[in-house]
N, C-alpha and C positions, 0 to 999 in steps of 0.2 A: 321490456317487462322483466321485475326481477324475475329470478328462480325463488323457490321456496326449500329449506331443506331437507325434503323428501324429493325431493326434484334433481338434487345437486348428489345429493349417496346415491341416487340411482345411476345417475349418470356417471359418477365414479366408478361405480362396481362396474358399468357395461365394459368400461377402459381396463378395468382393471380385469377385467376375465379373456377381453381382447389382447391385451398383454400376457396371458400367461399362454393364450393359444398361441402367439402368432408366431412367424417364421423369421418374418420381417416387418416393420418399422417404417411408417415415412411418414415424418414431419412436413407438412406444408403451408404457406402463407397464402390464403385466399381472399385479401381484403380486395374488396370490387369484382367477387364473381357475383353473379349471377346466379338465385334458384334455382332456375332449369340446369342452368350448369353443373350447378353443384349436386341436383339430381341425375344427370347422363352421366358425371362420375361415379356416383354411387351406381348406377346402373353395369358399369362397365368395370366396374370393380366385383359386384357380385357375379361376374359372368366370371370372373377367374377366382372364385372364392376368399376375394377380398372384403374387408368394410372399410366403412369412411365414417369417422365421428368428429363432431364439432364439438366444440368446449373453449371453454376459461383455461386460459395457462395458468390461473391458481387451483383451480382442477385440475387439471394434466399435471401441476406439480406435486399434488397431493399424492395420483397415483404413483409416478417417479421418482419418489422420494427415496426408496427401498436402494438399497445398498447395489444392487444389481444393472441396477440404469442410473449410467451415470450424464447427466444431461439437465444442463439450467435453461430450461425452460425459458423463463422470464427472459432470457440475452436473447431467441430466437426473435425475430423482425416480426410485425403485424400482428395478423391474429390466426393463430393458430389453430389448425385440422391434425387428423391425423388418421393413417392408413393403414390396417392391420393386414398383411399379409398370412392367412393359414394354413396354404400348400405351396408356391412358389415363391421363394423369393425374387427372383429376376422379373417373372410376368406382374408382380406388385409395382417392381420400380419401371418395367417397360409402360405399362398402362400407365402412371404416374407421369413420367415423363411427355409420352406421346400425349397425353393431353396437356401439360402446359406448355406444348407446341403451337397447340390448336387455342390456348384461352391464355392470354399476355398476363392476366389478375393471379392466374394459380403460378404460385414459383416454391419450387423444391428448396427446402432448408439441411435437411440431413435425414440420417435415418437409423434404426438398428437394425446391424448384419450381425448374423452368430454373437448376438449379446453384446455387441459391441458398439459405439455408438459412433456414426462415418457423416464427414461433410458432403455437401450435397454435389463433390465432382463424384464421387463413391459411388452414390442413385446412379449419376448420369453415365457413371463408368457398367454399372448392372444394366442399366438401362438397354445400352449397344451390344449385349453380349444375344448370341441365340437364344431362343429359345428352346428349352428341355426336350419336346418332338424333334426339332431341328439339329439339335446336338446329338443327338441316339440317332437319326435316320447317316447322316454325317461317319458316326461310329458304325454304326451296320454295313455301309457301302465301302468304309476302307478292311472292314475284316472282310467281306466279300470279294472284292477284288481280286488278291492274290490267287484266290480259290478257282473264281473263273477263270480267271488264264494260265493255273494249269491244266483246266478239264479243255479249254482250247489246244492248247500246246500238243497235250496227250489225243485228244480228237486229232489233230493234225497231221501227226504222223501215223495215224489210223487210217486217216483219208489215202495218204500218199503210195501205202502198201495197199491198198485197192485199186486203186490209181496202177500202181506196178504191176498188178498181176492181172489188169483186165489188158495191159497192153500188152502183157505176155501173151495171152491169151487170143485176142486178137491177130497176131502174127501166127501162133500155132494156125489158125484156122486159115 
């Protein structure tokens, strides 16, 4: 069914105000998924404060035109989605990824990182890294570390001077 063109600016503008929020960017090919699929992505997308919009690559190039995004559209393969990341970028391209693990139809085309526009080894390379919890718990436990063992160290020779003077003591008696 065509679109009408109230239909087509709408759907521009949602792109284009997902573009001005987002963090990060991912392009993807979904020809031969699945509705349900393409709705447990969206599902799993807004669980990390992402979205997922469908479109015309001559919509998507209308939004991308702007001097900022540099990316032709029309060269991408199939038919084109696209995934705004709003708070993470990595849990954008890890969710991304780990689903076209699980569905053969959706495959990553590229994306934008810091405004920048990266091929899709770039997703898959964001994709492998931790995650932001993961990475801060990681950094908490090596600045802890040191800490601990010298309240061990210094316990230690705390212990060993009680240790000494209960076996003085012992002898005295």
């Amino acid at each position: 069914m065509a679109l009408n063109r109230e239909q087509k600016e709408k759907i521009v503008q949602d792109i284009k105000t997902g573009a001005e929020n987002q963090k990060a960017m991912v392009f993807v090919g979904f020809s031969g998924l699945k509705v349900k699929d393409v709705l447990a992505l969206k599902a799993k997308l807004k669980a990390i404060n992402g979205v997922f919009k469908v479109c015309k690559k001559t919509l998507l190039n209308i939004v991308l035109r702007d001097e900022k995004y540099k990316v032709k559209v029309r060269e991408l393969e199939g038919q084109v989605a696209v995934a705004f990341g709003l708070d993470d970028e990595a849990a954008l391209a890890k969710t991304i990824y780990d689903f076209s693990k699980e569905q053969e139809n959706l495959k990553v085309l590229g994306g934008f990182f810091n405004n920048k526009f990266e091929g899709k080894e770039y997703v898959m390379t964001m994709a492998k890294l931790p995650s932001r919890g993961q990475l801060l718990s990681q950094l908490v436990y090596s600045m802890k570390a040191p800490l601990s063992n010298l309240a061990y160290v210094l316990q230690a020779n705390i212990k060993g001077l009680v240790v000494a003077l209960n076996a003085i003591k012992v002898k005295k008696i």
